[in-house]
Backbone as CSV, one residue per row, in Angstrom:
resi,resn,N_x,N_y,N_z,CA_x,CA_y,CA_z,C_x,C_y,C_z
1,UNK,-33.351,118.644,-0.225,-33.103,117.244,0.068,-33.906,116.401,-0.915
2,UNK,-33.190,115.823,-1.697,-33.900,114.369,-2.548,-34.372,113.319,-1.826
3,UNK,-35.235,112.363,-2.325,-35.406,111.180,-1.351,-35.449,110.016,-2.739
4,UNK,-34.917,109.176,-2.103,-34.887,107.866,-3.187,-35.199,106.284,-2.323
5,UNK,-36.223,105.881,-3.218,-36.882,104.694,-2.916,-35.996,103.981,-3.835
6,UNK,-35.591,102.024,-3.398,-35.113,101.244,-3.841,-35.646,100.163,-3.447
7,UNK,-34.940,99.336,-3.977,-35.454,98.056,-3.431,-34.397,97.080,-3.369
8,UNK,-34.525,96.740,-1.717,-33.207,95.585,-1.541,-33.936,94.348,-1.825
9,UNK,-33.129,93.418,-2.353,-33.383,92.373,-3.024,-32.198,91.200,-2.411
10,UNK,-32.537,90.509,-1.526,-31.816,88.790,-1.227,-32.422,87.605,-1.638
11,UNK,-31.230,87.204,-2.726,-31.875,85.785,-3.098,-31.701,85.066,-2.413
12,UNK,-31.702,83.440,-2.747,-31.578,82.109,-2.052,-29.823,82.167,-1.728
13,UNK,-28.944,82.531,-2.714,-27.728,82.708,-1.875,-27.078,83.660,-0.841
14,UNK,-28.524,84.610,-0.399,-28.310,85.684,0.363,-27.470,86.545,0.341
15,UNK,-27.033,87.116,-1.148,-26.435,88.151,-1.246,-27.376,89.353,-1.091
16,UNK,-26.916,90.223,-1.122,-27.866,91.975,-1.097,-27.626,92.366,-2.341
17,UNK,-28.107,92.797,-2.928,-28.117,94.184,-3.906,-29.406,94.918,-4.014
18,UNK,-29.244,95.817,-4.471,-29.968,96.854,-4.485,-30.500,97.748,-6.051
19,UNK,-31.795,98.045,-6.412,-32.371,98.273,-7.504,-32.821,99.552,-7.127
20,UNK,-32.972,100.694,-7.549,-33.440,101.927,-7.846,-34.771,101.827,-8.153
21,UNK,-35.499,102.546,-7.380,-37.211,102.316,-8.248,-37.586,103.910,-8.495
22,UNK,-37.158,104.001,-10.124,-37.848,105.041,-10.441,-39.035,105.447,-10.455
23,UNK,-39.914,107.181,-10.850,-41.406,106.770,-10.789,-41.654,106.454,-12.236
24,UNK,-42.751,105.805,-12.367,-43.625,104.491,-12.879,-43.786,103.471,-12.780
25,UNK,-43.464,102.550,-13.883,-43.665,101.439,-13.925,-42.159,100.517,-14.116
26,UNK,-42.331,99.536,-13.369,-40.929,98.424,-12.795,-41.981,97.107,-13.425
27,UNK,-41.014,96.061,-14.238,-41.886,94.909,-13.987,-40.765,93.953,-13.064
28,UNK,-40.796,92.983,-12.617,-39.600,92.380,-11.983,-40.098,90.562,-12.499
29,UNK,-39.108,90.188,-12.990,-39.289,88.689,-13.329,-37.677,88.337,-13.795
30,UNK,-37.834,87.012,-14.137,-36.428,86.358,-14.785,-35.788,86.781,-16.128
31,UNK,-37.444,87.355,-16.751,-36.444,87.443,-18.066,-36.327,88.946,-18.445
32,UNK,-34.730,88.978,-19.096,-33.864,90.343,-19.121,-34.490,91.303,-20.411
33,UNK,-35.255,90.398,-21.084,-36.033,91.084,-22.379,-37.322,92.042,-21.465
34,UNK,-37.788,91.196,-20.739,-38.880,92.085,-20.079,-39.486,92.517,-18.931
35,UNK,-37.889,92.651,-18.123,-37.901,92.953,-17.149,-37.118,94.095,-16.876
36,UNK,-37.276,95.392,-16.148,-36.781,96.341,-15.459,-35.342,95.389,-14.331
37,UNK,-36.142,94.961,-13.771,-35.425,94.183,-12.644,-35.793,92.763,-12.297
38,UNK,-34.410,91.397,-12.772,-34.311,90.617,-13.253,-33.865,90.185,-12.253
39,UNK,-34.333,88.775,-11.665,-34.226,88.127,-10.288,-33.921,86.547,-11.082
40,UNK,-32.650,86.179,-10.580,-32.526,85.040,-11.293,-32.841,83.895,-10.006
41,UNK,-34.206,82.961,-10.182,-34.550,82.302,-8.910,-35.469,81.655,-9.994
42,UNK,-35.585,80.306,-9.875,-36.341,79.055,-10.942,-37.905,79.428,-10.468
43,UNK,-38.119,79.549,-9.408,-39.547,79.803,-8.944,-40.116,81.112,-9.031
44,UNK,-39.320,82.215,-9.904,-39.880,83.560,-10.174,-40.136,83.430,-11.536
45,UNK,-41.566,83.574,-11.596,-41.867,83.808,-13.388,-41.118,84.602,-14.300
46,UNK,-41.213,84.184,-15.098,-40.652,85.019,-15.914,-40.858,86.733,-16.338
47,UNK,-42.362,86.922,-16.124,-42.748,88.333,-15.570,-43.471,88.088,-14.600
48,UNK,-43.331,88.132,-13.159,-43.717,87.801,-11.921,-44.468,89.064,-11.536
49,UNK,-44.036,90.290,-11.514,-45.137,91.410,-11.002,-44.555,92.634,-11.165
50,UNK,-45.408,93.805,-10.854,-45.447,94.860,-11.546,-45.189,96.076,-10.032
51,UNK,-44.114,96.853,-10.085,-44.179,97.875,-9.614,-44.877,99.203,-10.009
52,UNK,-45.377,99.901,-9.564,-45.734,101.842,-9.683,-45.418,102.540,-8.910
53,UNK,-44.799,103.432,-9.174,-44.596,104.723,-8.002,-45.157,105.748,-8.846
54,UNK,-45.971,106.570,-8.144,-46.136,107.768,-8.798,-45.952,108.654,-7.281
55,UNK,-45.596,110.166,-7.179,-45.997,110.805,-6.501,-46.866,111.292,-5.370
56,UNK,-48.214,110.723,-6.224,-49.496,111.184,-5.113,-49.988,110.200,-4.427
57,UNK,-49.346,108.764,-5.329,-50.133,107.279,-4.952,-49.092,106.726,-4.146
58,UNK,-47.843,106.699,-3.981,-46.638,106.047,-3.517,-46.771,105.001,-3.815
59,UNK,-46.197,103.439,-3.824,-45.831,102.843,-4.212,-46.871,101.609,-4.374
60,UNK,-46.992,101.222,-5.548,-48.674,99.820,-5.769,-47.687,98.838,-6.279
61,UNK,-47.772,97.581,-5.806,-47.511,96.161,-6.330,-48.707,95.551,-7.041
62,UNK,-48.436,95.089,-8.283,-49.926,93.847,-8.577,-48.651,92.727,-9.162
63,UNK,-49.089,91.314,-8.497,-48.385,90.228,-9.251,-49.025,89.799,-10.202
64,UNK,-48.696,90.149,-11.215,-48.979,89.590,-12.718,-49.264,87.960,-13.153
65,UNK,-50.355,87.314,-12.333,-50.549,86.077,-12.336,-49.366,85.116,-12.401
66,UNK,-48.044,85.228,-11.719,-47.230,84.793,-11.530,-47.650,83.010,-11.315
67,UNK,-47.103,82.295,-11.886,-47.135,80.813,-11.097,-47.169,80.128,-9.649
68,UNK,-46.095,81.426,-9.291,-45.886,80.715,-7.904,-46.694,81.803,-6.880
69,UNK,-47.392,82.695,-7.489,-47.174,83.811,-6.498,-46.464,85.103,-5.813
70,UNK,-47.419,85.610,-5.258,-46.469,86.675,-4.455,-46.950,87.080,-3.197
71,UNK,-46.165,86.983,-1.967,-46.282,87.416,-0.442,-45.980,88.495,-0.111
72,UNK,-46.992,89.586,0.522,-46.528,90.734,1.187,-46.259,89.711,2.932
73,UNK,-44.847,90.498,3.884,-44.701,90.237,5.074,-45.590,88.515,5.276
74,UNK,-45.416,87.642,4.145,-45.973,86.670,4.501,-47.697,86.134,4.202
75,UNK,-47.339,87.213,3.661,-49.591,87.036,3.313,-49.406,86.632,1.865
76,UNK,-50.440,86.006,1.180,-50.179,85.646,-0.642,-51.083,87.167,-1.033
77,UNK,-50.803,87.778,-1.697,-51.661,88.578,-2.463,-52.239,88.109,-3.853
78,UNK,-53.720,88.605,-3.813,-54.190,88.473,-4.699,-53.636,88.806,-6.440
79,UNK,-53.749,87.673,-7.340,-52.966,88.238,-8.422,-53.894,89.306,-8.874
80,UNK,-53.511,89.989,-9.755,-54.038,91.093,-10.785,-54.547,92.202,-9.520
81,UNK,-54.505,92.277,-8.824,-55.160,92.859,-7.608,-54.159,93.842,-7.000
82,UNK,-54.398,95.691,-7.290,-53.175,96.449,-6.792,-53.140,96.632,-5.272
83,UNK,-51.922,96.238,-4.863,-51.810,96.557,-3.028,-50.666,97.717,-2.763
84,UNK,-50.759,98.370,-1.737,-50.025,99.521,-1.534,-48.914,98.883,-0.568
85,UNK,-47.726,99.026,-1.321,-46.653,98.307,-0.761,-45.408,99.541,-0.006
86,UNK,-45.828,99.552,1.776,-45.343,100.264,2.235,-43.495,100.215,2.520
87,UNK,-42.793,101.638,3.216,-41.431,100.965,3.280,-41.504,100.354,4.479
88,UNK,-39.934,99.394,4.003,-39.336,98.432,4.933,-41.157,97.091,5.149
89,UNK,-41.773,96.834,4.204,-42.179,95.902,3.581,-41.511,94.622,3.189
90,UNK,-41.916,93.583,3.288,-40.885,92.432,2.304,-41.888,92.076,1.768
91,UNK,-41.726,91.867,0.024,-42.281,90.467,-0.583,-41.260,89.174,-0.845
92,UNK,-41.832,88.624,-1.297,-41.635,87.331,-1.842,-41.984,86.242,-2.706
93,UNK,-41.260,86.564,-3.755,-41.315,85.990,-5.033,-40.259,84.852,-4.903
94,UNK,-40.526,83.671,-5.101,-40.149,82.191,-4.984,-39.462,82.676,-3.721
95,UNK,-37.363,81.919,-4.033,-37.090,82.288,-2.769,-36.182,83.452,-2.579
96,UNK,-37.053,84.343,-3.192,-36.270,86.133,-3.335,-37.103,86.883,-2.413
97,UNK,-36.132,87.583,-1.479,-37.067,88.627,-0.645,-36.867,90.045,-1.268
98,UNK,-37.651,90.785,-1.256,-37.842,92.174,-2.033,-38.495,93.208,-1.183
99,UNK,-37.256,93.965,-0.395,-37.917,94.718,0.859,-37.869,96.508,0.061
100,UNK,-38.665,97.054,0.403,-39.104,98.614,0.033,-38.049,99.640,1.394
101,UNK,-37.322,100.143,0.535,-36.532,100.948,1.282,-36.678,102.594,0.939
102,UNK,-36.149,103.575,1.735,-36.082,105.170,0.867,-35.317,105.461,1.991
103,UNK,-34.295,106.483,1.178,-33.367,106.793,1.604,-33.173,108.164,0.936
104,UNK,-33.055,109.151,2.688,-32.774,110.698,1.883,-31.322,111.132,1.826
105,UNK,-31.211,112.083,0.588,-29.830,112.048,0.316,-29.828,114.123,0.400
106,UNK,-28.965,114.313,0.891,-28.804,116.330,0.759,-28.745,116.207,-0.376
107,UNK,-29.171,117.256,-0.881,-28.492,117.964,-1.881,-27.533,118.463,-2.080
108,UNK,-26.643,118.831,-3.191,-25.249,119.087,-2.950,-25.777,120.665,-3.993
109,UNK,-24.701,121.785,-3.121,-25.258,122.863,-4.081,-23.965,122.763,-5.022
110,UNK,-24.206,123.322,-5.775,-23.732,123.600,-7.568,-23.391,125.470,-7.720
């Protein structure tokens, strides 16, 4: 059995989609040059903050001194400051929610 972490993502027009979070490093902001995953919302910096997944650590957020900030479940987190961002989590970057999901999938034999 595989397991795959993503991340659902609703903007201000409350659509859903959904981003894959491979392991390492994710940055998430507006712009498509330097971002993994590109949130189009006027109040998300342009590189707003930084995902990690590794294996042994599971999953660290740091917001990259963003302008506006970033909220775990409503709290501001400290910028530059790594927090362990559990599933079914929400942040919030301007007015984008960014919830931590994983989802196991069988394996299919071959």
């Amino acid at each position: 059995m595989s397991c795959a972490f993503y991340i659902e993502i609703v903007g201000q027009d409350s659509i859903v989609r959904r981003a894959a979070l491979p392991e390492g490093r994710v940055v998430v902001g507006r712009s498509p040059a330097s971002c993994q995953v590109v949130v189009d919302d006027g109040r998300v910096s342009r590189v707003h903050l930084q995902i990690a997944r590794a294996p042994d650590h599971g999953v660290i957020v740091m917001d990259l001194h963003s302008a506006n900030g970033t909220r775990l479940d409503g709290r501001p987190i400290p910028p530059g400051k790594p927090i362990h961002w559990l599933r079914d989590q929400t942040l919030t970057i301007g007015g984008t929610r960014l919830t931590l999901r994983y989802h196991a999938q069988k394996d299919e034999a071959t």
